[in-house]
VOGU-3710 file (C-alpha; in Angstrom, 3 decimals, decimal comma):
1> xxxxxxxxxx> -2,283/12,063/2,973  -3,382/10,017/5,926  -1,055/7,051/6,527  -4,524/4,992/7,050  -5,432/5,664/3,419  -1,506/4,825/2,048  -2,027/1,339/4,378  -5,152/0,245/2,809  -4,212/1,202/-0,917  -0,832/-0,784/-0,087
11> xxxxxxxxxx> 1,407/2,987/-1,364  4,475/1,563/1,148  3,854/-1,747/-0,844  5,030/-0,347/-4,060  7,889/2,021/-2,228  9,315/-1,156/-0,772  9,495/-2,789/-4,192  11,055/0,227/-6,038  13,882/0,111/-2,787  14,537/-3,199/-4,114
21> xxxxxxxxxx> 15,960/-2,182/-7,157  18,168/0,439/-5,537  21,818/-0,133/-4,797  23,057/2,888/-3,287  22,881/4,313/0,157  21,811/8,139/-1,024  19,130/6,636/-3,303  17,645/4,635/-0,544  17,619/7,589/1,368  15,797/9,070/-1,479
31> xxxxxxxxxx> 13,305/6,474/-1,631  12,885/6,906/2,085  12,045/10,600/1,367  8,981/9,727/-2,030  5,764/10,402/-0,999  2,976/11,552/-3,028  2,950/15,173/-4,501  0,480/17,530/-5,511  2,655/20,010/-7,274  1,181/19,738/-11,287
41> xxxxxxxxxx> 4,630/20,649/-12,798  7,160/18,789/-9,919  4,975/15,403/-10,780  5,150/16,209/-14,573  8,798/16,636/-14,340  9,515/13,852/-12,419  7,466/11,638/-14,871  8,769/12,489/-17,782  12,612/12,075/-16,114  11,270/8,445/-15,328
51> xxxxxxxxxx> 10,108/8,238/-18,661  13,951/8,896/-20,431  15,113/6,699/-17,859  12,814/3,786/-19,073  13,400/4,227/-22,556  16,964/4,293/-22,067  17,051/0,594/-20,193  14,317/-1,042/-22,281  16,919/-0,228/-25,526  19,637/-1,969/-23,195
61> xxxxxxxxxx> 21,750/0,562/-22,235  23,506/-0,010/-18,422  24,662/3,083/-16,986  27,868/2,593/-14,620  26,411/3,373/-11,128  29,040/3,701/-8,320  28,803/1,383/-5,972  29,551/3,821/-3,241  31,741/1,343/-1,084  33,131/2,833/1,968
71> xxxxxxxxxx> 31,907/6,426/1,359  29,024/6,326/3,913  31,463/6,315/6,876  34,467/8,209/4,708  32,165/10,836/4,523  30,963/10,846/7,654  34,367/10,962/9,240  35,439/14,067/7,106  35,683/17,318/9,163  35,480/15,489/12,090
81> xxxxxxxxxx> 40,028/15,389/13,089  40,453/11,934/11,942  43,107/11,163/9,364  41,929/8,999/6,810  43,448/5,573/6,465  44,718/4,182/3,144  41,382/1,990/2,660  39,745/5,205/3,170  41,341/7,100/0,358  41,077/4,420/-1,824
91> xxxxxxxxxx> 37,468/4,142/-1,346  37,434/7,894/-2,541  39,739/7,392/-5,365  37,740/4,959/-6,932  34,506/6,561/-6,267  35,871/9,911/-8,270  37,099/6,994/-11,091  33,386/5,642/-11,431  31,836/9,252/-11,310  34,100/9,995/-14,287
101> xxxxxxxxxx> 32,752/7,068/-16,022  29,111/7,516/-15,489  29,296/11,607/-16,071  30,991/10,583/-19,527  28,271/7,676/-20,269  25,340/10,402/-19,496  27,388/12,479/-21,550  26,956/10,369/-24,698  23,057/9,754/-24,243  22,213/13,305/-24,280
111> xxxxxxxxxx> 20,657/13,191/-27,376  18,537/9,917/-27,053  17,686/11,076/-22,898  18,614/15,031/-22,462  16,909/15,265/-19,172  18,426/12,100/-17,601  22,328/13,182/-19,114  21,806/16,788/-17,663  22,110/15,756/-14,109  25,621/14,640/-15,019
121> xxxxxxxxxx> 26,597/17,749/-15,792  26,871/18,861/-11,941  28,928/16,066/-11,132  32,905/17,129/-10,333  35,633/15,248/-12,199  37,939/16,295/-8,923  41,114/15,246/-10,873  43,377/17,082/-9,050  42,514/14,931/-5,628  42,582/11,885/-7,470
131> xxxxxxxxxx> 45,987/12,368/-8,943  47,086/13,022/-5,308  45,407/10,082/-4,035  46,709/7,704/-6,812  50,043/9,250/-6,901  50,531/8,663/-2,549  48,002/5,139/-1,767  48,111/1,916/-4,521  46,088/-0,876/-3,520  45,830/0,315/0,397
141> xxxxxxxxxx> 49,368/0,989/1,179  51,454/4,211/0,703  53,927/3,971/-2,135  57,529/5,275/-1,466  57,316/7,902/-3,818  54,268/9,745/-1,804  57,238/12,077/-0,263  60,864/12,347/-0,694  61,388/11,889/2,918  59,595/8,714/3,370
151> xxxxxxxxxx> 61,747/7,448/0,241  64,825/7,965/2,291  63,323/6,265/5,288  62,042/3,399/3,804  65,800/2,934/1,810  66,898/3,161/5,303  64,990/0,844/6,715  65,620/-1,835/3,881  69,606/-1,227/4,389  68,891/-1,938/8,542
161> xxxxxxxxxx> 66,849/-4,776/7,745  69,446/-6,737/5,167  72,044/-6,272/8,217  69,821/-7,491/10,770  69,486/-10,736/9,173  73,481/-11,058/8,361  74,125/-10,887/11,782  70,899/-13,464/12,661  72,214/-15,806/9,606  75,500/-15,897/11,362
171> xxxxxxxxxx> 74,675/-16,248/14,724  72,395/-19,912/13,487  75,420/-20,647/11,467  77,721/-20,671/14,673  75,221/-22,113/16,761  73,384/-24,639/14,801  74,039/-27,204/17,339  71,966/-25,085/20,123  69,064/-24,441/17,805  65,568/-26,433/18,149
181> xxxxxxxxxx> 65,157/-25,719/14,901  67,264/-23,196/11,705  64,613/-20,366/11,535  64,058/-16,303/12,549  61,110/-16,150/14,154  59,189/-12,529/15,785  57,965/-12,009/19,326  56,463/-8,475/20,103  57,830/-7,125/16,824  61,636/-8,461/17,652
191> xxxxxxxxxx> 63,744/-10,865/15,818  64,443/-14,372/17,859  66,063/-17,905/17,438  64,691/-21,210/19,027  67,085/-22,416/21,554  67,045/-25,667/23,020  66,496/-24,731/26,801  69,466/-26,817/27,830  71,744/-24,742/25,419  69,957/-20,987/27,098
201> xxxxxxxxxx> 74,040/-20,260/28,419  75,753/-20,779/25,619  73,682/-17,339/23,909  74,131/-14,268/24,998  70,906/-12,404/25,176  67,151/-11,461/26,245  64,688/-14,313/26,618  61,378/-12,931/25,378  59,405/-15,799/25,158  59,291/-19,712/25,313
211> xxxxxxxxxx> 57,188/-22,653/24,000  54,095/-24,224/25,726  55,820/-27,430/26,643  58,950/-25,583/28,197  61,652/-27,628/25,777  62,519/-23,850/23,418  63,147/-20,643/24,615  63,689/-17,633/22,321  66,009/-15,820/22,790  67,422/-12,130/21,051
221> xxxxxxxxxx> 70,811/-12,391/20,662  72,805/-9,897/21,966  74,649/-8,950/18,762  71,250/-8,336/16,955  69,915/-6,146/19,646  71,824/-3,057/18,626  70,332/-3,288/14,937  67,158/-4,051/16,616  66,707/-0,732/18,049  67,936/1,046/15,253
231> xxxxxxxxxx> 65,396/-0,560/13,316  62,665/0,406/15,327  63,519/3,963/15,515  63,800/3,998/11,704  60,103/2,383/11,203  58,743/5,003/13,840  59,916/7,969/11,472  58,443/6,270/8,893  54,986/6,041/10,649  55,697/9,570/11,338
241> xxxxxxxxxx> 56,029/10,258/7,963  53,273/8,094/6,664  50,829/9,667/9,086  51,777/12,974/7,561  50,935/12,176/4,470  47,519/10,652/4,977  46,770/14,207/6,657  47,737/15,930/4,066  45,555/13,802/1,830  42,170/13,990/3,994
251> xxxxxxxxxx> 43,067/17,727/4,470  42,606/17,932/0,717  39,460/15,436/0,629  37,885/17,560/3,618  38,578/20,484/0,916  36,191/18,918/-1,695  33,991/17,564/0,778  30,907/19,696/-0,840  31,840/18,947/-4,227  31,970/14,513/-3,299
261> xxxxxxxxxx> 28,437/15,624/-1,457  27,288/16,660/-4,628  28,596/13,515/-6,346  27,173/11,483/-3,822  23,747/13,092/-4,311  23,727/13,125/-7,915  24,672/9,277/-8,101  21,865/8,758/-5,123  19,101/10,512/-7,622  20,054/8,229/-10,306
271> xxxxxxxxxx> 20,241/5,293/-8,428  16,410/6,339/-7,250  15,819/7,513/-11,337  16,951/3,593/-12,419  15,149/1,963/-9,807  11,545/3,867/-10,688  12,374/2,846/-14,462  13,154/-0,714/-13,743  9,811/-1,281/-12,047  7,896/0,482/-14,935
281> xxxxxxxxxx> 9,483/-1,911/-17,018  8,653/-5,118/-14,975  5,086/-3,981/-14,119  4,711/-2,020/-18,666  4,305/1,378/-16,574  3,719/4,328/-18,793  3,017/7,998/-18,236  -0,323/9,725/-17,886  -1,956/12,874/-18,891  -2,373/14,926/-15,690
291> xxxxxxxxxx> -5,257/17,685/-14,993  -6,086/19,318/-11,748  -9,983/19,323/-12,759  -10,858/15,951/-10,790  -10,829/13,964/-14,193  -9,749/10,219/-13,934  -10,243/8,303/-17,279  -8,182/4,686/-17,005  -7,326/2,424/-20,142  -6,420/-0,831/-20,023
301> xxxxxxxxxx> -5,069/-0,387/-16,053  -4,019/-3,150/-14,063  -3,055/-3,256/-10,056  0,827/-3,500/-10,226  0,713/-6,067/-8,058  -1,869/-8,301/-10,191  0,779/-8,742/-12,983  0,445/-9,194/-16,737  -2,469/-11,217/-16,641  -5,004/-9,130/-14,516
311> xxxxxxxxxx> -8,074/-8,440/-16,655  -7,814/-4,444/-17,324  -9,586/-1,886/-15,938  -11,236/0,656/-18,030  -13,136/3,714/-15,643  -13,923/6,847/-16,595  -15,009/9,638/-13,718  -14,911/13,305/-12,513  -15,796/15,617/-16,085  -20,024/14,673/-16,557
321> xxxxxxxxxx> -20,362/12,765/-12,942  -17,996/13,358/-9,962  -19,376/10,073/-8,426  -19,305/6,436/-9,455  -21,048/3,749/-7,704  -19,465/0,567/-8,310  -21,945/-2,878/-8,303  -21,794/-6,828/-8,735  -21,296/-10,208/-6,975  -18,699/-10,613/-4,392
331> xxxxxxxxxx> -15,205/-11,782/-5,926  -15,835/-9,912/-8,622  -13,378/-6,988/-8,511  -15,209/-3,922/-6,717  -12,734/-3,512/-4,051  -9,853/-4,160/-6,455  -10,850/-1,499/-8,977  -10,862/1,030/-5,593  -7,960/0,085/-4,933  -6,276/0,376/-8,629
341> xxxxxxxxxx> -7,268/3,736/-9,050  -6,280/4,784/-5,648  -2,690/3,141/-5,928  -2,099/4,585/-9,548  -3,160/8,243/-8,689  -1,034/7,667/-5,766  1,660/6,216/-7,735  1,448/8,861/-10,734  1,901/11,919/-8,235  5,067/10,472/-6,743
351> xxxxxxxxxx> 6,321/10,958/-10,036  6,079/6,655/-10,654  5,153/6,040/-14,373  1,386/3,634/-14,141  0,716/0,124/-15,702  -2,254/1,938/-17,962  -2,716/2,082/-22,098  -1,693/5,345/-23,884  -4,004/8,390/-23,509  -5,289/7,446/-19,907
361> xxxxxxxxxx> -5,772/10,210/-17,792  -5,231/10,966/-14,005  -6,009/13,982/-11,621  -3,980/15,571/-9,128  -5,902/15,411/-5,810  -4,577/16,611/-2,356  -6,304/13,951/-0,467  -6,571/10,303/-1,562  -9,009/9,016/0,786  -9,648/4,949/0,947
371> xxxxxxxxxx> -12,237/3,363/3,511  -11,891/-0,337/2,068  -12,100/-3,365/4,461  -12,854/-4,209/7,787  -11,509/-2,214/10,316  -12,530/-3,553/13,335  -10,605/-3,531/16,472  -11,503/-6,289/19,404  -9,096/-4,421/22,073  -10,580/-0,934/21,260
381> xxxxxxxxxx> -14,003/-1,907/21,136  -14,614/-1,262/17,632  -17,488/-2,771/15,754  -17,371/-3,090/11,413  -19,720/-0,286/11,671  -17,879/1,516/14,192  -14,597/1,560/12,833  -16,471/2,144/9,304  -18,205/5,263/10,727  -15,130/6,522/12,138
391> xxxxxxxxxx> -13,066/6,280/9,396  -15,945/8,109/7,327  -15,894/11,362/9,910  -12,038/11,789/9,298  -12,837/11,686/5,432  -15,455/14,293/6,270  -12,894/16,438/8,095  -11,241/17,406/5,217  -12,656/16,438/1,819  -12,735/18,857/-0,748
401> xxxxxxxxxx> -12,998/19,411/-4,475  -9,394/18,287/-4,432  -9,990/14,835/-2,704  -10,506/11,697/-4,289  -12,647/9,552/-1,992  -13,002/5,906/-1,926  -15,655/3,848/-0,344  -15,905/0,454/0,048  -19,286/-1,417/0,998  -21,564/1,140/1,676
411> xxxxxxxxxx> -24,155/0,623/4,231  -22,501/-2,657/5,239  -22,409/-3,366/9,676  -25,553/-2,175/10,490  -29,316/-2,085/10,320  -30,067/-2,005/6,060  -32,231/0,583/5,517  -30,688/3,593/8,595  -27,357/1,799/6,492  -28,640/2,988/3,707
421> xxxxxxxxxx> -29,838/6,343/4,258  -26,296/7,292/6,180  -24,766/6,274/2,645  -26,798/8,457/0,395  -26,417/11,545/3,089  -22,520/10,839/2,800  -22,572/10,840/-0,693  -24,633/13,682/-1,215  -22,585/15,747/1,140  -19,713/14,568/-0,770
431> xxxxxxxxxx> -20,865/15,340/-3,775  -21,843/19,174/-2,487  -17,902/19,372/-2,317  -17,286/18,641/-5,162  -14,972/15,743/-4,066  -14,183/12,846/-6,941  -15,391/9,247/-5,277  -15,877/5,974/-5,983  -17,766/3,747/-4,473  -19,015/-0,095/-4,064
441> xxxxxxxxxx> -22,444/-1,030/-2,958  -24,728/-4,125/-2,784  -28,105/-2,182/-2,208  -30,696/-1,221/-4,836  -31,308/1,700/-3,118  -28,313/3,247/-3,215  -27,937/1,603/-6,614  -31,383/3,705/-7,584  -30,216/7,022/-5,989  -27,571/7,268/-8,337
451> xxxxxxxxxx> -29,510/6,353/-11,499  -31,760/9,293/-10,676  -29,402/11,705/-9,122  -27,319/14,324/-11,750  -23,515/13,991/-10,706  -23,892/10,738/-10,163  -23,279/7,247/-12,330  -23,451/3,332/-12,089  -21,156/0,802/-13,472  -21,048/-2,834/-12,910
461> xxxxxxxxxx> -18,629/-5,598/-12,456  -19,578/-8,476/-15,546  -20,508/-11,818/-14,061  -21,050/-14,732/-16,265  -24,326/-16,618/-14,972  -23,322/-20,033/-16,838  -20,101/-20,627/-15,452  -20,682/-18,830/-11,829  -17,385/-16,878/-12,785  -16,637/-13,058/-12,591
471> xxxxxxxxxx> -15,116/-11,234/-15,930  -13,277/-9,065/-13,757  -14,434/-6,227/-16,283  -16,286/-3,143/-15,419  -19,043/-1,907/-17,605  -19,666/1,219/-17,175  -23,574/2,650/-16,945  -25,293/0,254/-15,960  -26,156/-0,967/-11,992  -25,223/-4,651/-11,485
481> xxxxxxxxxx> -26,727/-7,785/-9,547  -25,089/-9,568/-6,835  -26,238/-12,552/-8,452  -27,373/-14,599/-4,983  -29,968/-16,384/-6,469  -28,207/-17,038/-9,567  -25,235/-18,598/-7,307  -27,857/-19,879/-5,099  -29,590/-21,704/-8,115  -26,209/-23,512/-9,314
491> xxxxxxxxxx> -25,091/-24,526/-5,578  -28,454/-26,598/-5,548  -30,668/-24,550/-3,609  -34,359/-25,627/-4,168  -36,587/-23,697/-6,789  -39,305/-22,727/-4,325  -36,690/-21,058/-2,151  -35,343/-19,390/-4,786  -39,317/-18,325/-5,927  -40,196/-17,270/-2,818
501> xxxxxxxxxx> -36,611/-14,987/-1,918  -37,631/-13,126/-5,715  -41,031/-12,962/-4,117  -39,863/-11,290/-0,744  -37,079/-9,102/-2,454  -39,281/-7,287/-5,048  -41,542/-6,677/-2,528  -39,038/-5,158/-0,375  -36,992/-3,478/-2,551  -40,209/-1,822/-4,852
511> xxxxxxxxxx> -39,778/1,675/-5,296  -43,431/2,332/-3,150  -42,071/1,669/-0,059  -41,434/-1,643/2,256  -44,611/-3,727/3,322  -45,338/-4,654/6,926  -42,332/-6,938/7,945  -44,344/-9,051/10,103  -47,127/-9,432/7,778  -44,162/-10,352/5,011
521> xxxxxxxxxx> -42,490/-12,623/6,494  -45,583/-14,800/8,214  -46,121/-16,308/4,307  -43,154/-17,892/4,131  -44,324/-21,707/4,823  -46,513/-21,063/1,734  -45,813/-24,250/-1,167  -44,961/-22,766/-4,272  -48,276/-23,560/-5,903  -49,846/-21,738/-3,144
531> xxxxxxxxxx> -47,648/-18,964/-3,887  -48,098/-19,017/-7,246  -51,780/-19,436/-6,970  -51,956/-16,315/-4,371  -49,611/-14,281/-6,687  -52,056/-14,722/-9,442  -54,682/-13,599/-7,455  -53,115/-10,430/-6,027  -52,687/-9,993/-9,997  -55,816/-9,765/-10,781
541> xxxxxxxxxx> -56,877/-7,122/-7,831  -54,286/-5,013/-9,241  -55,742/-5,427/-12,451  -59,112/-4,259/-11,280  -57,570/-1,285/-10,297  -56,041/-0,070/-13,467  -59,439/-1,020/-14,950  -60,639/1,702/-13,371  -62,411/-0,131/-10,229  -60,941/2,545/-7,592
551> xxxxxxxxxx> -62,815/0,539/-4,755  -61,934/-3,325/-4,975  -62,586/-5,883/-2,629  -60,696/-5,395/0,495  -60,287/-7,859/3,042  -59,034/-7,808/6,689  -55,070/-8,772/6,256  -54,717/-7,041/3,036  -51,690/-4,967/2,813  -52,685/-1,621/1,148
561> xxxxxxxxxx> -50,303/1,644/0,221  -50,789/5,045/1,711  -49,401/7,875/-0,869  -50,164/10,496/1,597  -47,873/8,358/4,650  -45,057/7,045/1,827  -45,655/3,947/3,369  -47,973/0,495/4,004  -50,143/-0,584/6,027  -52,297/-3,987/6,958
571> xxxxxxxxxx> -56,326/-3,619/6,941  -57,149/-4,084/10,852  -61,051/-2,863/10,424  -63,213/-2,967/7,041  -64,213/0,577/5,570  -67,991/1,502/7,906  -70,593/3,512/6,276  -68,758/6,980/5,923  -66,067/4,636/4,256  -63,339/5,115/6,897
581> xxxxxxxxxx> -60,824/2,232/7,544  -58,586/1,579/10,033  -55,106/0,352/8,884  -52,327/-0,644/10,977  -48,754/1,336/10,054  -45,906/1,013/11,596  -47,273/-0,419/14,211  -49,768/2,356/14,767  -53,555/1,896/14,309  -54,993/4,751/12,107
591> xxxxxxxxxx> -58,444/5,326/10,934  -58,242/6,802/7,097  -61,089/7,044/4,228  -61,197/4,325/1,984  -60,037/6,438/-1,453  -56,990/6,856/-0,306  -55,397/3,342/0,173  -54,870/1,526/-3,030  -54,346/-2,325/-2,928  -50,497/-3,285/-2,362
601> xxxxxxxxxx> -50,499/-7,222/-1,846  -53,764/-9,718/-0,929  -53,632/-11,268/1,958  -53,929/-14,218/0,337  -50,323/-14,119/-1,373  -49,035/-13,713/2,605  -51,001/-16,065/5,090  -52,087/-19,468/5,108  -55,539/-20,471/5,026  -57,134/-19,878/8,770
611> xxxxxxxxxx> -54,103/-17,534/9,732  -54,471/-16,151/12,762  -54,313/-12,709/12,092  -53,800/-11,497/15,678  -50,427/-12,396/15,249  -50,334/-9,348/12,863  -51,801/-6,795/15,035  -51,539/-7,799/18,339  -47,629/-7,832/20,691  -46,630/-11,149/21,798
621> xxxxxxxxxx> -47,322/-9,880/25,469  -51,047/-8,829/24,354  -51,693/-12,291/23,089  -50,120/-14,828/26,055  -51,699/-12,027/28,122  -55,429/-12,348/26,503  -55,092/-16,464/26,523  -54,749/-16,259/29,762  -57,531/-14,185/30,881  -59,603/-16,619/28,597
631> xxxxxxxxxx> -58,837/-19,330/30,522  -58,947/-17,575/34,149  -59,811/-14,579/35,884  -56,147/-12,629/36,228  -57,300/-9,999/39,253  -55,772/-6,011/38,492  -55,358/-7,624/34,728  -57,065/-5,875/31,903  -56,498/-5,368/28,232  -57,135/-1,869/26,607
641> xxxxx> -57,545/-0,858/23,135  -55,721/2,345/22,000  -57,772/4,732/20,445  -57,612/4,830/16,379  -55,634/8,048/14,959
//
């Protein structure tokens, strides 16, 4: 998939929001791994394991995740040399006590969630290191039982330590007097009184420290320095001994290293497993039928994003028609029904159940393809229809039967009618593929090519024309307005405006072909009685025609339609004796017989009364040229006439 596609259907979106209901290091590196699949069974399978999963939380059960504290870096440090501390171990102790408890709560929901309880069933109890653990490390320090040697020590030690502070009691006891203050205090580890610096003679012994203002010394007496030392030599064998221990006790984690890896894993996958359920709970995701044939049929689907009260979306495409065009007013939901069945067939093959009604229907696809929204790119140079086009040839690149395509606002940055045509030769090159798409258009034309075309269907966003508001509801079969001079209309635009744009957009968008553009346009001054008046004159030509009158009254200005040309043309010279024309198309002067033009719109419908019809068929250069040379001789000037074809 290409990461532009996952960006504009907003895929990272919903990975970010299942992460957010993961607790677990291993299952966010999990979630760090999804991306979509296009393995039929894998996606099945992981579906219908998110399925169990939901079921089990929505009927409140809460399994007992470890927390996992501490075994990132107690893992990591495993086979490394370094001798676990007593935090350490107890970190793994209690993650092998919380394993136990989940494996045994899986255990009991096999029947209700099989699948789900299974994975359990490789998790290790690993009783044997926890009973060493537990029996050597309580509440992060090791217990005197963890050996028999350190038990001696440690007896030792207490013995040495009960003596030490005889001797200190009766040293304070015979010098009170010389005290600042009745107290043992430590410095460096060693046992000291506060002596009054006046009274330093009177003690025998080491000064190892004295106060800020000068007034106490401390001083070890030398009675207490003997047990001192034999103190410290007892606690260093008993560091010795402790230190032994604790690498005997990571030499027997490092032993079960794979099987805690496995643990670790397992717990990660149903951290992940929870998460995916948790969000198909908040967002009513279900599971979907799956085919590889191309078929998409949505019920009642909503953007996960939109929440409960999105209006649903009900699209059916890829079994009698492999393309859908998409119409309506803007704001009325095109892009966002693109984008819901891009995100949901995204969503479905990374195994994530879909906010859709039972018996929807999604397809497998290799490619998910999205050009929606404006791409364009100031530093690079990139126009809308640039970055448009460029996005298109990288769709091109690869599509396929096995692509689902998605194109928003065909023919939109460029000239209307080349727009256009590039967007029916796209979609008919798609369709040769065999590639599923969807796609959003304002243009009749387009709308028109895939009324007529097999393969192809139209559907329309609803609009409500009272109320100015879109239904958000797509009707499937039929082509839709944009409504502008329905919204036009209600924003107050004036009726002859209105008149006149119906006027100029039937004209332009009949199925015989556009009329001159200059000839077109110069009528717009035209009151709307005029208009009217001309229309109902242009009426009644056409009438004559289907009368049976093949040769009307033609007049200079007219604009008539060549069959022959697939085009129109204005009347530059009446028909002469032989009948012959000559009719300007295109801006080309041709001479043709009079039988084959047939009336297309009186020039009376399109200029005002004295119009100067030069305008028409004359360049702007011709005519500033040709007023001058009526006022004044021009020398080297002349104007010539082209021949007629």
């Amino acid at each position: 998939m290409r990461e532009h596609s996952l960006m504009k259907l907003e895929y990272h979106r919903a990975l970010e929001t299942v992460r957010q209901y993961i607790a677990t290091y291993p299952g966010r590196e999990l979630a760090d791994r999804l991306k979509p699949s296009d393995d039929l069974a894998l996606i099945q399978a992981r579906m219908a394991e998110t399925e169990e999963a939901r079921k089990l939380l929505s009927r409140g059960a809460q399994p007992p995740l470890p927390s996992l504290e501490g075994m990132e870096e107690t893992m990591a440090l495993l086979g490394t040399g370094y001798i676990l501390s007593e935090q350490q171990l107890g970190f793994v102790a209690q993650f092998i006590r919380s394993c136990g408890q989940l494996k045994k709560f899986m255990e009991s929901k096999s029947y209700e969630a099989s699948t789900v309880a299974s994975y359990s069933a490789s998790m290790y109890e690993l009783k044997e290191l926890l009973r060493a653990i537990e029996a050597s490390v309580d509440r992060g320090r090791i217990v005197d039982g963890a050996s028999a040697e350190l038990g001696k020590i440690r007896k030792r030690i207490r013995i040495a330590e009960d003596k030490l502070h005889r001797k200190l009691e009766a040293i304070m006891t015979k010098h009170s007097s010389h005290l600042q203050e009745r107290l043992v205090s430590q410095r460096n580890g060693r046992f000291v009184l506060p002596i009054k610096k006046e009274y330093r003679k009177f003690i025998r012994g080491t000064v190892l420290d004295e106060s800020s203002s000068g007034q106490t010394v401390f001083v070890e007496p030398e009675e207490a320095g003997v047990l001192q030392q034999e103190l410290g030599l007892l606690r260093s064998e008993e560091n010795r001994e402790e230190l032994r221990i604790l690498a005997a006790l990571t030499e027997e984690a490092e032993s079960c290293r794979q099987e805690l890896s496995i643990n670790i894993e397992t717990v990660g996958h149903y951290d992940l497993l929870i998460a995916k359920a948790k969000w198909a709970l908040a967002i009513d995701g279900r599971p979907v039928q799956l085919n590889e044939e191309g078929i998409i049929e949505l019920r009642g689907a909503r953007h996960p994003f939109l929440g409960a009260n999105a209006v649903p979306l009900t699209l059916t495409v890829g079994a009698d028609y492999r393309s859908l065009l998409i119409t309506g007013p803007n704001t009325g939901g095109k892009t966002l029904s693109l984008k819901t069945v891009g995100l949901l067939t995204l969503m479905a093959q990374t195994g994530l159940l879909v906010p859709a009604e039972e018996g929807s229907r999604l397809s497998v696809f290799r490619r998910v393809e999205a050009d929606i929204g404006d791409d364009q790119n100031l530093d690079r140079s990139l126009s809308t229809f640039s970055a448009h086009l460029t996005n298109l040839i990288d769709i091109l690149k690869t599509a396929s039967r096995s692509s689902l395509v998605l194109l928003d606002e065909l023919a939109t940055g460029t000239d209307p009618g080349e727009g256009v045509g590039l967007s029916i030769a796209v979609l008919e090159e798609l369709h040769r593929r065999g590639s599923v798409v969807l796609a959003t258009t304002h243009f009749n034309e387009i709308k028109q090519f895939a009324k007529v075309t097999p393969g192809f269907r139209n559907a329309r966003m609803a609009f409500d024309e009272e109320t100015l508001r879109p239904l958000y509801r797509l009707d499937m079969g039929e082509a839709g307005d944009s409504y502008a001079f329905v919204i036009a209309r209600k924003l107050g635009v004036e009726n002859n405006i209105i008149l006149r744009a119906r006027e100029i957009a039937e004209r332009l968008q009949s199925g015989r072909g556009k009329p001159d553009e200059e000839a077109l346009f110069e009528g717009a001054d035209l009151s709307v009685a005029e208009g009217e008046a001309r229309v109902k004159k242009s009426k009644v030509k056409e009438a004559d025609v289907e009368r049976g009158n093949e040769e009307p009254t033609l007049r200079i200005g007219d604009v008539v339609w060549i069959a022959s040309l697939n085009a129109s043309g204005v009347v530059y010279k009446l028909a002469d004796e032989r009948g012959h024309l000559v009719v300007q198309v295109r801006g080309q002067k041709i001479r043709i017989n009079r039988k084959r033009v047939k009336p297309y719109i009186d020039s009376a419908q399109l200029y005002p009364d004295q119009y100067d019809l030069d305008i028409v068929f004359e360049s702007v250069e011709r005519r500033k040229l040709r007023k001058k040379m009526s006022k004044r001789h021009i020398q080297g000037q002349r104007i010539e006439t082209p021949p007629e074809a």
